[in-house]
C-alpha positions in Angstrom: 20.5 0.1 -15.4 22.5 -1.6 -12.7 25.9 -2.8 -12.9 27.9 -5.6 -11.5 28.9 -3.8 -8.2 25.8 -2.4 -7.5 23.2 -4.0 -5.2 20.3 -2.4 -6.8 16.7 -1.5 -4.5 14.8 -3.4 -6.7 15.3 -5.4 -10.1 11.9 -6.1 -11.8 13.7 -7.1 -15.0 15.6 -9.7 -13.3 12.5 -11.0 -11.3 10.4 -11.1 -14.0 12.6 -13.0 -16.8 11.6 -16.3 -15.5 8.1 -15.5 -16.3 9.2 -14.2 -20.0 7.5 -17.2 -21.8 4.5 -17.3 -19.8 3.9 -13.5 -19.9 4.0 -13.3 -23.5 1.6 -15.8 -24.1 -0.6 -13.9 -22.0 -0.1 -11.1 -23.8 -0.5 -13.3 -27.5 -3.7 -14.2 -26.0 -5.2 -10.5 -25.5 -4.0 -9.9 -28.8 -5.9 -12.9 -30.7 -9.3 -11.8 -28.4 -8.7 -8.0 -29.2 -10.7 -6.9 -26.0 -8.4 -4.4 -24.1 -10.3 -2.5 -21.7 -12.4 -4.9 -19.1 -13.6 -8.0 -20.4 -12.4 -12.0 -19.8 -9.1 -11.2 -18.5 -10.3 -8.8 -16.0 -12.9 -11.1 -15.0 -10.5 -14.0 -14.7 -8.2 -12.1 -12.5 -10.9 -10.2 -10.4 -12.2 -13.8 -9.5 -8.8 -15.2 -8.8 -7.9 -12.4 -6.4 -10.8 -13.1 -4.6 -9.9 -16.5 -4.0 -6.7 -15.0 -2.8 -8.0 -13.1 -0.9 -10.7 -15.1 0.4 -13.6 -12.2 -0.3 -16.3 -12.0 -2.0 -16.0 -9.3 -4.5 -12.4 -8.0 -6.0 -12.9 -5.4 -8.8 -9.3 -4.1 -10.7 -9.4 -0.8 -11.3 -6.2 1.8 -12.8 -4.6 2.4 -9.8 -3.8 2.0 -6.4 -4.9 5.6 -6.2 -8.1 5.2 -8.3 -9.5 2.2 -6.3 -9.3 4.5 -3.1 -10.6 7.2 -4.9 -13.9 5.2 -6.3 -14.0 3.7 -2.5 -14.5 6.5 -1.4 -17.2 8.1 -3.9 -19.0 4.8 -3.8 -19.1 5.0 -0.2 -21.1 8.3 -0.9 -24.1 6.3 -2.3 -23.8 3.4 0.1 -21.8 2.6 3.4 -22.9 -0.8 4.8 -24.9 -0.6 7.7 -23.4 3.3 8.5 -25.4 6.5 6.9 -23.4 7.3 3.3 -20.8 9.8 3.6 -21.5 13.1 2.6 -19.1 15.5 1.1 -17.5 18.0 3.6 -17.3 14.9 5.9 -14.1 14.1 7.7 -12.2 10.9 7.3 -9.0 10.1 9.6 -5.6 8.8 8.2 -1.9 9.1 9.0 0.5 11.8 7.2 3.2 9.3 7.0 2.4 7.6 3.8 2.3 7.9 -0.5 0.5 11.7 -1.2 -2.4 9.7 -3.1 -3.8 8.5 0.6 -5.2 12.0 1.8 -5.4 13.4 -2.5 -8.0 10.6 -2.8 -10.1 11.9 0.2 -10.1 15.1 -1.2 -10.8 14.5 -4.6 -13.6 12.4 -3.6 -14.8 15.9 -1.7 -14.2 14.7 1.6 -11.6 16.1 4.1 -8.1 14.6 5.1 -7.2 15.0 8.9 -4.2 13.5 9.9 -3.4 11.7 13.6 -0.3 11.9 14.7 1.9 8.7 14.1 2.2 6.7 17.5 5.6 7.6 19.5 8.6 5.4 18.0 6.4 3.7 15.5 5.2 4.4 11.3 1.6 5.0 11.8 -1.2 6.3 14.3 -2.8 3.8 17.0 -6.3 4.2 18.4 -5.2 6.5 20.7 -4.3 8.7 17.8 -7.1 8.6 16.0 -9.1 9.1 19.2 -7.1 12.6 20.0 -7.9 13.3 16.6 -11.2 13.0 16.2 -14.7 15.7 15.8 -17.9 15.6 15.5 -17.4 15.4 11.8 -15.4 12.8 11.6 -17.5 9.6 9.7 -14.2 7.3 8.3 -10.7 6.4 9.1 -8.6 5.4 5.9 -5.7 3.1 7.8 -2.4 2.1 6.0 -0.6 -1.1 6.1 2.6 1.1 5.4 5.6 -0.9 4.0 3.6 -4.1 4.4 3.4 -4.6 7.9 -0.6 -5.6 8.7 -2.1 -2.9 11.2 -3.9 -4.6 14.3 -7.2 -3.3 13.5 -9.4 -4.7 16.2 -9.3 -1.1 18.4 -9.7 0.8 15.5 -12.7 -0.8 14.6 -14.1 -1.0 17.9 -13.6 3.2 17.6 -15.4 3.3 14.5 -18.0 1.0 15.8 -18.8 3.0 18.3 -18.9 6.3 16.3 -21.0 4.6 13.6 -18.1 5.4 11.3 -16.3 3.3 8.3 -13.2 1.8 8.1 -11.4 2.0 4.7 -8.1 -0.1 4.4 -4.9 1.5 1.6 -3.6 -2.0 1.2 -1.4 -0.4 -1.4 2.0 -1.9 -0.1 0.7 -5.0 1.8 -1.2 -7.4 -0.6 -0.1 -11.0 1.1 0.4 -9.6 3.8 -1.8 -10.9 6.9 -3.3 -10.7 10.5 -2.9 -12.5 13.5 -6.2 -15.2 12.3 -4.5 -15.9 8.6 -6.8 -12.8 7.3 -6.0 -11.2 4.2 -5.0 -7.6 4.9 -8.2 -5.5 2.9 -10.6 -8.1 4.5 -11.6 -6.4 8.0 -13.0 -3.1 7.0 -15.5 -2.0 4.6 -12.8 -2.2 1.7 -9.4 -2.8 0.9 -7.5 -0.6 -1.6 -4.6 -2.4 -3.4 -1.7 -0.7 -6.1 -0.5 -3.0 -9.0 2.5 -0.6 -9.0 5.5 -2.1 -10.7 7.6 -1.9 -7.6 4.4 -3.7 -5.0 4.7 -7.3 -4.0 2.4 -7.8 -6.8 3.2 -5.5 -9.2 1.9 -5.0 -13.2 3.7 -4.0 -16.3 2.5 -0.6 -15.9 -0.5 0.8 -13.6 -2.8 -1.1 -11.9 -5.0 -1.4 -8.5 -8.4 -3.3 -7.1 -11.3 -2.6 -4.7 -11.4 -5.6 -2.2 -15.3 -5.7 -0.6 -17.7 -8.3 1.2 -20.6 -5.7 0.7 -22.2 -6.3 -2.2 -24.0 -2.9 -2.9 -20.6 -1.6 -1.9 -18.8 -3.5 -5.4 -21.9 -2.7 -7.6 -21.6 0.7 -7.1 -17.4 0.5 -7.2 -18.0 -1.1 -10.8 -20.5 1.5 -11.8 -18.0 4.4 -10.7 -15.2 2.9 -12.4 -17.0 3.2 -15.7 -17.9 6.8 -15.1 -20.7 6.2 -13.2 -22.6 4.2 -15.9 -25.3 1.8 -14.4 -26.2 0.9 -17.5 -24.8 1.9 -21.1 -25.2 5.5 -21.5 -27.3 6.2 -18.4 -25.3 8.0 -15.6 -26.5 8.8 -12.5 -23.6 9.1 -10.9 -20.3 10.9 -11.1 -17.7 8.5 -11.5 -14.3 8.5 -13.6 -12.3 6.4 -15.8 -10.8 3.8 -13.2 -10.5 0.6 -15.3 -8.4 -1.7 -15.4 -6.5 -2.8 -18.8 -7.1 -6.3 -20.3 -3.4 -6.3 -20.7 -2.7 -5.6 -17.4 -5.2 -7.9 -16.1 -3.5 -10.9 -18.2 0.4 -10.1 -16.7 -0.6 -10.3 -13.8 -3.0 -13.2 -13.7 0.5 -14.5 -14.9 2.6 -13.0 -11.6 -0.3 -13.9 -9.2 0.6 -17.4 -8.5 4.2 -16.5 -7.5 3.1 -14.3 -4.8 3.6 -16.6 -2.3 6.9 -17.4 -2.7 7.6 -13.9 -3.5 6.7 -13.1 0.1 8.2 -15.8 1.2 11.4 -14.5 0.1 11.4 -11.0 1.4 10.4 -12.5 4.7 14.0 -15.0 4.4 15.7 -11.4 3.8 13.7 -9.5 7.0 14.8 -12.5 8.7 18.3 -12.4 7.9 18.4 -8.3 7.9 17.2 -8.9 11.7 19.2 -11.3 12.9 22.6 -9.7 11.6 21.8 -6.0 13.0 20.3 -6.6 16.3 23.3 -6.2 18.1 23.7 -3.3 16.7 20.2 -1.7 17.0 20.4 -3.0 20.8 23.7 -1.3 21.5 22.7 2.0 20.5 19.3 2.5 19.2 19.7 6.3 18.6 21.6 5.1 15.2 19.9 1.9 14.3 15.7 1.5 15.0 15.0 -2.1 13.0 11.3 -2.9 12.1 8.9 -4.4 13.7 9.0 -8.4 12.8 5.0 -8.5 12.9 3.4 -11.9 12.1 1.9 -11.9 8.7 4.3 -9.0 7.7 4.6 -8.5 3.3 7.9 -6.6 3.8 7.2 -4.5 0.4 10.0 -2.2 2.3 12.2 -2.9 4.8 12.5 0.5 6.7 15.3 1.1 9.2 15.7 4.7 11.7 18.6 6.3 12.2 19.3 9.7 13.7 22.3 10.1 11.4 20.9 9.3 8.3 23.0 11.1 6.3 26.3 8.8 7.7 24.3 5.6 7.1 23.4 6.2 3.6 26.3 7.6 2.5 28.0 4.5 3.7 25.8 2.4 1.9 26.0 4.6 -1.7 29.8 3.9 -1.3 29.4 0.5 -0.8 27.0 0.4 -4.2 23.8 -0.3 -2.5 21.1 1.9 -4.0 18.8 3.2 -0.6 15.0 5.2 -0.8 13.8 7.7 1.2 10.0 6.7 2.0 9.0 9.6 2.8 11.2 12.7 3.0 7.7 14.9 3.7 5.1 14.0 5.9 1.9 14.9 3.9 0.7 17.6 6.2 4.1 19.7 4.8 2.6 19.4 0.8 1.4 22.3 -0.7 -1.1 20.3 -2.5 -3.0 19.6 0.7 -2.7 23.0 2.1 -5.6 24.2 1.8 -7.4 20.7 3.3 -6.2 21.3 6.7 -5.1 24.4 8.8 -0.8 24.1 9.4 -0.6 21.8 12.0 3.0 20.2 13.7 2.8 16.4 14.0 6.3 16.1 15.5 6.4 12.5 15.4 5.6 12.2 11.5 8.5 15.0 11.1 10.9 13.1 12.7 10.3 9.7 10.6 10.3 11.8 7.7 14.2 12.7 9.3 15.0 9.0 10.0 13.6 6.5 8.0 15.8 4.8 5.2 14.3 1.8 3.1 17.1 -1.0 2.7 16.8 -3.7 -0.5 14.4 -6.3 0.0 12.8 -7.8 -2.9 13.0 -11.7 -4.3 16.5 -11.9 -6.5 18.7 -10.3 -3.5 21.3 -12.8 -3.2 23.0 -13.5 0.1 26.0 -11.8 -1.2 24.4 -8.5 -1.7 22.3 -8.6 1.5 25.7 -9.2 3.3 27.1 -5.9 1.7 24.3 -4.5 2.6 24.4 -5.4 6.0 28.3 -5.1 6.0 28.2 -1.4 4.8 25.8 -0.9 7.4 27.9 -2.1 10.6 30.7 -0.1 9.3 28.9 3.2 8.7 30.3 4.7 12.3 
């Protein structure tokens, strides 16, 4: 609950309220069909994120996390014109990102190894991924982290050449695009989105897709998310529950045509972020490191650096603007993923983890509130 004086991160209620009409008479409608797992409404949305998306196959699944975890498995069974993956294999991917990235390569019975993050920036370049890479190595899971669309053309060239996959966690940067007009989740072997509440495009709950052009690729994505089941009650295949709710599917066959605009508007407030605290990032970059303002960017987070973090955000908690830390571990520091990997020190993931500070963004930030943001911000030192 937010108050008058507060500038709160992000305000789903208050987003969503235009919509309230519309949203319950998607919801009516699931009720008068009664099907609530799969069906019409996932259907109708699959095929209307593919249009989006300009792919061929979009398959919703029950997460973010579950449509890179049946990625992954299905990639087992079938890898495009690459040899399946086989469990022990290796698959490359940044420790600077949401625990479910590397969780998912290990569930799936692969193994997470992290590259570095690239000096001054929020994820790993080629050169990265290069340094990190062995003779087991067969797939590199990328992240468009915070929305900002990775240049992918090195990358691929690097798997190309190692006749390894390229996996895409799309799960902060649906609308967001590349250089051509490309839908991020488009230029690898699949794209991974979350349906997350706080996304760009988020559900009323849980929610996620597989984005493919390989068409043995989606068949075998829709047989995993349905434990595996080819056909009813024939499984030859391990596979898990990863489907998407008809419910789900209906809200946000609701939201989907206001994604546009919705990224429209966070790009008016990166635009206006950038403009007002340049001067102050030039002048001394040691306590103000702005984003990069990438063509094509979602801005599901707008994610400033500062090497006194602790002076910034307290400024901006007394000035009533709520702030996130995204990500106060790198992932090669959780327990959980201990025993994937031996300890390693990635010193430049440790010191975004130090620095990084996530600034409100979403559509409904009025200029008022952006200017107290930006106000409490000039005024921290």
């Amino acid at each position: 609950m937010t108050t008058a004086q507060t500038v709160p991160f992000f305000d789903m209620v208050r987003m969503l309220e235009p919509l309230r009409d519309e949203l319950h008479a998607a919801f009516d409608r699931c009720l008068r069909h009664g099907t609530f797992v799969l069906g019409p409404e996932v259907q109708m949305f699959e095929g209307r994120l593919a249009r989006q998306l300009n792919i061929a196959h979009a398959i919703g699944v029950s997460s973010g996390t579950d449509a890179l975890l049946a990625t992954l498995l299905g990639l087992q069974r079938t890898a495009g014109t690459v040899p399946p993956l086989q469990p022990g294999d290796e698959v490359l991917t940044t420790p600077f990102s949401f625990i479910s990235t590397a969780t998912s390569i290990l569930r799936a019975g692969l193994r997470p190894v992290f590259a570095d993050l690239a000096p001054g920036r929020l994820h790993p370049s080629v050169d990265q991924f290069e340094a990190a890479w062995t003779p087991r190595t067969r797939a590199v899971l990328v992240v468009h982290l915070f929305g900002e669309p990775l240049d992918l053309s090195q990358i691929k060239g690097l798997c190309r050449d190692h006749d390894a996959v390229l996996v895409e966690d799309c799960a902060q940067a649906i609308g967001a695009t590349f250089k051509g007009g490309e839908s991020v989740g488009t230029s690898g072997i699949a794209g991974c989105f979350s349906f997350f509440p706080a996304k760009n495009l988020g559900a009323l709950g849980d929610g996620g897709a597989v984005v493919t052009a390989d068409d043995a690729l989606a068949a075998c994505v829709r047989e995993k998310r349905q434990h595996g089941q080819a056909m009813r009650y024939q499984f030859e295949h391990l596979g898990g529950n990863f489907r998407l709710d008809a419910l789900q599917a209906a809200m946000l066959g609701v939201l989907l045509p206001h994604l546009d605009d919705w990224i429209l508007q966070r790009r008016r407030n990166a635009a206006r972020y950038l403009a007002a605290l340049s001067h102050l990032a030039r002048l001394r970059p040691d306590l103000l490191r702005l984003p990069a303002d990438l063509p094509g960017h979602g801005w599901n987070q707008f994610v400033v650096r500062s090497s006194d973090r602790a002076t910034l955000r307290n400024a901006l908690q007394n000035a009533g603007v709520q702030t996130q830390i995204y990500y106060p571990s790198a992932l090669h520091q959780q327990g959980a993923l201990a025993a994937a990997q031996p300890p390693a020190t990635l010193p430049e993931a440790e010191m975004a983890c130090r620095e990084v500070l996530a600034l409100p963004i979403a559509p409904g930030l009025t200029e008022a509130a952006q200017d107290r943001v930006i106000a409490a911000i000039l005024s921290a030192w």
